[in-house]
ROTORSE-246329 format. One line per 2 residues: number of its first residue (from 0); their letters; for each residue x, y, z of C-alpha. Coordinates in steps of 0.02 Angstrom, whole numbers, plus 32768, in hexadecimal, padded with zeros to 4 digits. Last residue first. Example, Ala and Ser with C-alpha at 12.3 -4.5 7.8 and 13.67 -1.06 7.14 Angstrom:
<recs>
1> sa> 82AC/7FCB/8165 | 8267/7F1F/8186
</recs>
This chain:
<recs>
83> xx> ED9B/75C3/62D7 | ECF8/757E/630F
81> xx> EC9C/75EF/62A4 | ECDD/759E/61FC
79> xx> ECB3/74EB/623B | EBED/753B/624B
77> xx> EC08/7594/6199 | EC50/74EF/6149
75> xx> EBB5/748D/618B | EB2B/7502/6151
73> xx> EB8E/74FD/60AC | EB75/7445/60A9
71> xx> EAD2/7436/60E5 | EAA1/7499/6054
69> xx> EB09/741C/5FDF | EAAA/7393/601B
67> xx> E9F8/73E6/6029 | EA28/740C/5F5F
65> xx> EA57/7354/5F43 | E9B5/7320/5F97
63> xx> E969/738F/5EFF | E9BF/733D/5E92
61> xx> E988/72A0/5EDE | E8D1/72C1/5ED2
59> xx> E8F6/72F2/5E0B | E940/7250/5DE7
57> xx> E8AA/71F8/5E35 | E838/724A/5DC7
55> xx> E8AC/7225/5D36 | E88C/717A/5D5E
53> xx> E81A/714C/5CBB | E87A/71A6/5C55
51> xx> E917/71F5/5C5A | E97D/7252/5CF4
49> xx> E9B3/71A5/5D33 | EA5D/71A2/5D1D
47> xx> EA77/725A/5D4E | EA03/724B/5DF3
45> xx> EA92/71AC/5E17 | EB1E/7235/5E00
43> xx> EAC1/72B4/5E65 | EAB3/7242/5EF3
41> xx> EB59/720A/5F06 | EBB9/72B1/5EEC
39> xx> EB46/72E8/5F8A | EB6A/7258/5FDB
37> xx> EC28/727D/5FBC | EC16/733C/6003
35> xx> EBAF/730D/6098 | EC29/7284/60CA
33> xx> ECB6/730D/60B1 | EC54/738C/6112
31> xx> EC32/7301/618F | ECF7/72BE/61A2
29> xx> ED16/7392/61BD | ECA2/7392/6243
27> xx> ECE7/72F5/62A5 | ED8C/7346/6287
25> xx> ED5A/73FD/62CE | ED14/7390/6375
23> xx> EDAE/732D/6390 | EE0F/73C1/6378
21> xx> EDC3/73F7/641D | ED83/749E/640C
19> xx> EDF1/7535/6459 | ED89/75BB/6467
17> xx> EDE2/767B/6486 | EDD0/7692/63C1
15> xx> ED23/7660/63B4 | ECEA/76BD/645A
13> xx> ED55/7773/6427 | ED65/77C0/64D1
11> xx> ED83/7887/64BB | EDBB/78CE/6542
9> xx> ED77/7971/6578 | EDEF/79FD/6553
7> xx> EE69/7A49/65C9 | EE3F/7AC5/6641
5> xx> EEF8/7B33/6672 | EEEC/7B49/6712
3> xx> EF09/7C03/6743 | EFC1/7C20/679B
1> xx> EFAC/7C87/683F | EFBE/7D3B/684F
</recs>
């Protein structure tokens, strides 16, 4: 009788590990998460100094642009994440 072949598993192609980015294009993204990270410090500090009346209207917009900031932020550090 002849020798049976032996069916080996389907491989498995991992996309994010077989991807080789440019590390032009993981230290573009990493110079925006750090842009992202000072404007954020940016913002909030100038909200702080004018969190009192009359322009604590305007201190309240930028906390809340401080918020988008730090959102965009973790959005960011995901995406660099998945291009490992």
């Amino acid at each position: 009788m002849g020798r049976r072949k032996r069916r080996l598993p389907p491989m498995r192609c991992d996309n994010r590990a077989m991807s080789t980015q440019p590390s032009t294009e993981r230290s573009e993204l990493s110079s925006v998460a750090t842009q992202l990270h000072e404007l954020s410090q940016r913002v909030g500090a100038t909200g702080e100094r004018l969190n009192q009346s009359p322009t604590e209207d305007a201190a309240a917009s930028l906390f809340e642009m401080e918020r988008a900031l730090r959102s965009a932020a973790r959005a960011l550090d995901r995406a660099m994440r998945q291009l490992r």
